[in-house]
C-alpha positions, 0 to 999 in steps of 0.5 A: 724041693721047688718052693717059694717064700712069700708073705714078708715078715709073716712068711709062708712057703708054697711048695710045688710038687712033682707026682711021686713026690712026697714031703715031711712036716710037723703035724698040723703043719699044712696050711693049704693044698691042691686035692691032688696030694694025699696025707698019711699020718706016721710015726716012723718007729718007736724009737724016734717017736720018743725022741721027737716027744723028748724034743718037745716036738709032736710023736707023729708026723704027717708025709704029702704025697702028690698024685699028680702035679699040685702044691702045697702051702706052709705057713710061719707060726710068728713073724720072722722068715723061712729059710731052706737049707740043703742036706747032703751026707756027711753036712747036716745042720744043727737047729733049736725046737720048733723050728722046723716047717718041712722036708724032703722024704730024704732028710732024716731028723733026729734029738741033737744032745749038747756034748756039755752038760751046761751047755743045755742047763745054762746056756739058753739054747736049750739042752736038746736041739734038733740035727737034721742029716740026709740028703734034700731041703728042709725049711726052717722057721725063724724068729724076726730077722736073721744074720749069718755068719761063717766061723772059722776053726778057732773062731767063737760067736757070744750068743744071748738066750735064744738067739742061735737058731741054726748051726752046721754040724761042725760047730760046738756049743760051750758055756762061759760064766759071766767074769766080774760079781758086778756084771752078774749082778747088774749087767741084766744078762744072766750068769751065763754066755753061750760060746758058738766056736767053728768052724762052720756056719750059723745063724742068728735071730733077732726076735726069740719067742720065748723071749718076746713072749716075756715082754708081751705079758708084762704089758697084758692086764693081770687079775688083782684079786 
């Protein structure tokens, strides 16, 4: 995929098409294109139909394909960056709902279950996460900015709700109580801690929306009736 990010902190990115090929994204996606690419609207199967609704994500998706030489153009959905990830068999990624903007014809998606129960219930990172394999790009929408890290075998990262918003394959999650009735009670942090542990790369967001959204409405005028 030839693409470029532009927009600062409301990024968006421009994808510039060879004829012949096409690329995924979430329905309502595309922002703006050339007349010479053409939409199709597909499901791709039962089976991944329901488990992109069990995701929370859209049933259908909707596959570009240029005609001849065009490009087209996907914007963020909240201020953050968009960053491109390379997928070849054997090294997928690992990534939160919604984050997904695009991809290769080449990159399979598919519902990324937490092995740990907890992990999903209490962790933050939401039980169901989103794993992407194949072989291509897929560009991925990040809330705020974002810091990478590499852990190596043994190696663990104590991440707030909502922060991780992308992981190798190799990576795991697990669920740590908070130590100490004080903390718990007072420390403002929950009961619960996600445990990223390697060996592989991850990355973290400064700004989740869930959490944003949070702040925002408690400044916004209520009805007092």
């Amino acid at each position: 995929m030839n693409y470029e990010v532009f927009g600062g902190t409301l990024p968006a990115a421009l994808v510039h098409m060879k004829a012949g090929e096409s690329i995924w994204c979430e329905k309502g996606g595309m922002s703006w294109m050339d007349d010479e690419i053409q939409m199709e609207t597909k499901g791709g199967g039962v089976g991944k139909m329901l488990g992109r609704a069990f995701s929370g994500e859209n049933m259908f998706r909707n596959r570009y394909t240029a005609m001849k030489d065009g490009e087209i153009c996907f914007a963020s959905s909240f201020p953050g960056d968009i960053r491109g990830f390379e997928i070849t068999p054997g090294k997928g990624i690992i990534a939160q709902k919604h984050s997904f903007l695009c991809c290769d014809e080449g990159v399979e998606m598919s519902v990324f279950f937490q092995k740990k129960l907890g992990a999903g219930l209490f962790g933050g990172e939401g039980f169901i996460m989103e794993k992407f394999d194949g072989n291509g790009t897929v560009l991925i929408e990040i809330d705020g900015s974002v810091k990478e890290y590499y852990l190596e075998a043994g190696d663990c990262k104590i991440v707030d709700t909502g922060h991780l918003v992308m992981m190798d394959d190799t990576c795991s999650i697990e669920v740590q109580m908070v130590k100490g009735a004080k903390n718990v009670v007072f420390g403002g942090e929950g009961l619960f801690n996600t445990i990223v542990k390697g060996p592989g790369r991850i990355m973290l967001q400064t700004m989740p929306i869930n959490r944003t959204a949070m702040v925002m409405y408690k400044y916004m005028p209520h009805d007092s009736k």
